[in-house]
N, C-alpha and C positions, 0 to 999 in steps of 0.2 A: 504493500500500500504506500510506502515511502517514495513510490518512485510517482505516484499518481495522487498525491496532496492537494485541497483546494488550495487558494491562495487567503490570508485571511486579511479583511479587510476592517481598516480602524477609523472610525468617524469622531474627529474630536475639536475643541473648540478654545478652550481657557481654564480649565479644572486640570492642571497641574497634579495636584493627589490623585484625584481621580483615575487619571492616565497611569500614574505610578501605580498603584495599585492595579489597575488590569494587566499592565503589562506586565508583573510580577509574578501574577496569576497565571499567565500565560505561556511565561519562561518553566512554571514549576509541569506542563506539558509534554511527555513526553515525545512528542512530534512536534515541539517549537522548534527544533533545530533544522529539522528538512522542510519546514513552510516559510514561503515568501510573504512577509508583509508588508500589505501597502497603505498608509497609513494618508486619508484626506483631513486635513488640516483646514476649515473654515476662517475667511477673511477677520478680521477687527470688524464687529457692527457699530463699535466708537471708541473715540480714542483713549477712554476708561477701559477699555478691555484690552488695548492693543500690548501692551509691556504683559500682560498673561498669555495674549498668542502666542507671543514671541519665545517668551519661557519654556512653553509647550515644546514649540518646533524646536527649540534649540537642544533639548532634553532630549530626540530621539537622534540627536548627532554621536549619541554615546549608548547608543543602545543595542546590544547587541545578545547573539542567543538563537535569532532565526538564521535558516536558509538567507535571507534580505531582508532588507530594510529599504525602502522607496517613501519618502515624505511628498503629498504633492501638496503644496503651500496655494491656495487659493489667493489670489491678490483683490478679493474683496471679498464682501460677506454676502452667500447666498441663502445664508440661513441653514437648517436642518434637514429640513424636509427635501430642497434642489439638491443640495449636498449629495445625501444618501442616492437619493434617486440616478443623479448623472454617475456617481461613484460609481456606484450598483453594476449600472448600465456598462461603464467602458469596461470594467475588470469580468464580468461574467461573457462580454465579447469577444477578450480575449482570453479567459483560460476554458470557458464554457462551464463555469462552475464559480460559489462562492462562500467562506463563512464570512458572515456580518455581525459585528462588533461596534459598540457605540463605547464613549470613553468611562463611564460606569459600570458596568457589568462585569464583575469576579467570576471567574471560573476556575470548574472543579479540576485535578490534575487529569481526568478522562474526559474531558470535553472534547478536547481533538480528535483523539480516536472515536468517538462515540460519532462525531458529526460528519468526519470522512468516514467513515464504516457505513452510514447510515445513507448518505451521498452515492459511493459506489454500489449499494443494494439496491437502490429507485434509482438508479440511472439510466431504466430502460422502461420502468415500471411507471408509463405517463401520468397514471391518475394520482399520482401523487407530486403534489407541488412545492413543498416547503418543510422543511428540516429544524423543527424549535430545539433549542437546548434549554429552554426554561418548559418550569409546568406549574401549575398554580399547587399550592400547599392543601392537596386532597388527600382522601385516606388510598396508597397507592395498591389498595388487596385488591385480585385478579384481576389486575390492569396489566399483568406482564411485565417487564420491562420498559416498553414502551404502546402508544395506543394511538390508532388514527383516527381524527374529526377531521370538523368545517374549520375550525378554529385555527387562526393565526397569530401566533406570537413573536416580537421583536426583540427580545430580549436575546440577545446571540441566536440566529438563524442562518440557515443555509439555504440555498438554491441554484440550479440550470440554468444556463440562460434562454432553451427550450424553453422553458417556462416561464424566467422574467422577461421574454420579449414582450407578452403579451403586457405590460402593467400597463396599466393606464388611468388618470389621474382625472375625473370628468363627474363632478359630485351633481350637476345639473341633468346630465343625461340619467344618473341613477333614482334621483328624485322624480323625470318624470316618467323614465321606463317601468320602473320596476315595478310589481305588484303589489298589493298589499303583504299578500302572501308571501314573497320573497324577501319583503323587507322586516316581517315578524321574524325568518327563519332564521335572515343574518343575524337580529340582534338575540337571538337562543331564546326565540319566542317573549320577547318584548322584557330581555334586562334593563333595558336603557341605559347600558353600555354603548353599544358598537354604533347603531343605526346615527344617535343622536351627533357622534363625530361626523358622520356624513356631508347631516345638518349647517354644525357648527362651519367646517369648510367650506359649502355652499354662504354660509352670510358673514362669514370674512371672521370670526370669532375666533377658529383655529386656522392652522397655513400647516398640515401633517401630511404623511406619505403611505402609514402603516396601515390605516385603514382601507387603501384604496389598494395594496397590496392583497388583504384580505377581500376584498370585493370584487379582485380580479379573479383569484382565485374560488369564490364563492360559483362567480358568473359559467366558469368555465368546470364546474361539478369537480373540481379538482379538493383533495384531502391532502391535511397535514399533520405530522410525524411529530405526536411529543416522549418526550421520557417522561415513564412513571413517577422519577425523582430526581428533582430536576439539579442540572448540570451548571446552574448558573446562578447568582444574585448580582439585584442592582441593587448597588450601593450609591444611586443618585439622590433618594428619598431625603436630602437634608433640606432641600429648598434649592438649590444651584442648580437643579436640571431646567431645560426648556419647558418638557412636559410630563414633570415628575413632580409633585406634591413631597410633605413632608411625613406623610402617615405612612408607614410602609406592611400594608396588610397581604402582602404576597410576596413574602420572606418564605421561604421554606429551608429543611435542609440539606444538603449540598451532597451530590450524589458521590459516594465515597468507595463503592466497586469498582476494582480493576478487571473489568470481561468483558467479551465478547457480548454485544446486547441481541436476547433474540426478538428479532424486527416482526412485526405483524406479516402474514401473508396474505391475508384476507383482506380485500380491498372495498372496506366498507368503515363507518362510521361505529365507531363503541360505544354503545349504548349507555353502558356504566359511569365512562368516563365525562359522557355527556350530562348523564343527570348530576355527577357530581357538581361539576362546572356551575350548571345552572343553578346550583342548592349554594355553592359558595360565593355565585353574585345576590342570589337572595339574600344569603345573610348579611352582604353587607348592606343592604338597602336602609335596615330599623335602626342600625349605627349611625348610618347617613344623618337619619334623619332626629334622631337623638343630635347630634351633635348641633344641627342647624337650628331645634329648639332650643336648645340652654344657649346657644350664642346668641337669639335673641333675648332669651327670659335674660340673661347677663345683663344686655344693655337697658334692658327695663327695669329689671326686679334687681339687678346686682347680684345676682345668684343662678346657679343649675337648679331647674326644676323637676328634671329628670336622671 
C-alpha cells in the first residue's frame, strides 16, 4: 500500500497550535513518512491576522516526517469554503484521490492506514462516495468496525476525484428542485441540522462547502464510509474556528486499534447506525433549547430557570 498512498491535504489559516498539534498527530502515523503533503495556506483577511499567517507558513519551512512537504501560500484570502473547494479540486486531479484535513483535527496513530485501506477497497466500488475518519460518539455495538449511510462528515475525509468531479455548489437550484420528500430525507427526516445550512447559504448567512458536498452526494444515491470509533477529534471547539462553536458535544474516543478494519460489503445504508445518529441529534435539541431559555431568563430574571 506504501507504494499507492493518497496525498494528504492541509487547509489552514492563522491557529498556529492548532496546526502544531495536527501535524504532531500526524507524524505519530505510521505512513506519515511515505505521504506527500500539501498543505493550502489561506490569504490574510486583515492585516490583524496577517503576522499569524505568516507564522503558520513559516512553521512548515521546518517541518519534516512526510514523503513532502509543498506549502501553496495563497496571496489573498479566499476564505474556507473556495479554499477547500479549489484545493480539493486541483490535488484529486492530479493524484485521483485525497485525505482532507483542516488545521484542527487530531488524529488517531491508524488514521492513515484506516483511510488509505479504506480508499483502495471502494476504489472500484462506485456507490460509495466519501471516506469519514470521524463518527459521532454513538454506542459502536454491531456497527462492525465500520458502517455505511447518506451521511457526510468533514472532519478528516477522503475521496476520488471520480467522485469529487461531480461537487457542485448551487443552494438555489436545490431549494427549488428538490422535493419535499428529499429535503426531509437529507436532513434524517427533519433534525434541523443539514437542510437549514442549505438555507442559510442561499440568504448569505453562511459562505460553507460541506454541505453541498453532502448534497452532491445525496443527489447522486451515493453512501459514505464511517468508522465505528472514530479516528479523529476536533480540537477547534474553543471559539477560533470559522465554523466551530465553543461547546464541543461530538468528542468521542479516539480509535486506539492497530488492524486491518473489516469494511462493509453490502452496499446499502445501516439501519442501526442511522437511528442512532438520529437519536443523538434529538438529544441535543432539549439542551438547545434549555440553554436558549436561561440565556434569556438570565437577562431578565438574573438567573437559570431551568
Amino acid at each position: 500500500m506504501n507504494n499507492n498512498l493518497a496525498p494528504i491535504v492541509l487547509f489552514v489559516y492563522s491557529r498556529l497550535e492548532h496546526v502544531k498539534s495536527t501535524i504532531e498527530a500526524l507524524l505519530n502515523n505510521d505512513l506519515a513518512e511515505y505521504s506527500d503533503l500539501l498543505v493550502y495556506s489561506d490569504g490574510a483577511k486583515s492585516d490583524s491576522d496577517r503576522a499569524n499567517v505568516q507564522l503558520v507558513r513559516e512553521y512548515f519551512h521546518s517541518v519534516t516526517g512526510f514523503k513532502s512537504v509543498t506549502v501553496i501560500e495563497r496571496s489573498e484570502n479566499l476564505g474556507l469554503a473556495a479554499n477547500i473547494i479549489d484545493g480539493v479540486s486541483t490535488v484529486t486531479a492530479k493524484y485521483g484521490k485525497a485525505i482532507v484535513l483542516e488545521d484542527d483535527i487530531v488524529t488517531s496513530p491508524q488514521f492513515l492506514k484506516f483511510m488509505n485501506y479504506a480508499l483502495d477497497f471502494y476504489q472500484d466500488k462506485k456507490s460509495v462516495w466519501h471516506i469519514s475518519g470521524w463518527n459521532y460518539p454513538i454506542d459502536p455495538t454491531s456497527l462492525g468496525d465500520a458502517f455505511l449511510w447518506r451521511g457526510m462528515n468533514c472532519w478528516g475525509w477522503a475521496t476520488w476525484q471520480d467522485r469529487w468531479q461531480h461537487f457542485a455548489k448551487n443552494p438555489a437550484r436545490l431549494l427549488s428542485e428538490w422535493t419535499t420528500t428529499q429535503k426531509q430525507r437529507f436532513d434524517l427526516e427533519n433534525s434541523g441540522v443539514f437542510w437549514s445550512q442549505v438555507e442559510d447559504n442561499y440568504s448569505g448567512k453562511r459562505n460553507t462547502w460541506a454541505i453541498f458536498w453532502y448534497a452532491t452526494i445525496f443527489e447522486h444515491n451515493g453512501l459514505c464510509l464511517n468508522p465505528s470509533v472514530t479516528y479523529v477529534h476536533n480540537v477547534g471547539h474553543d471559539g477560533s474556528g470559522e465554523n466551530c462553536g465553543t461547546v464541543d458535544v461530538y468528542a468521542g474516543s479516539l480509535q486506539s486499534q492497530d488492524k486491518t478494519p473489516e469494511l462493509p460489503t453490502v452496499y446499502e445504508e445501516s439501519t442501526i447506525a442511522l437511528s442512532r445518529i438520529k437519536a443523538f441529534y434529538k438529544g441535543l435539541q432539549r439542551p438547545l433549547l434549555v440553554r436558549v431559555i436561561n440565556k434569556i431568563s438570565r437577562s431578565v430574571l438574573g438567573k437559570n430557570i431551568i
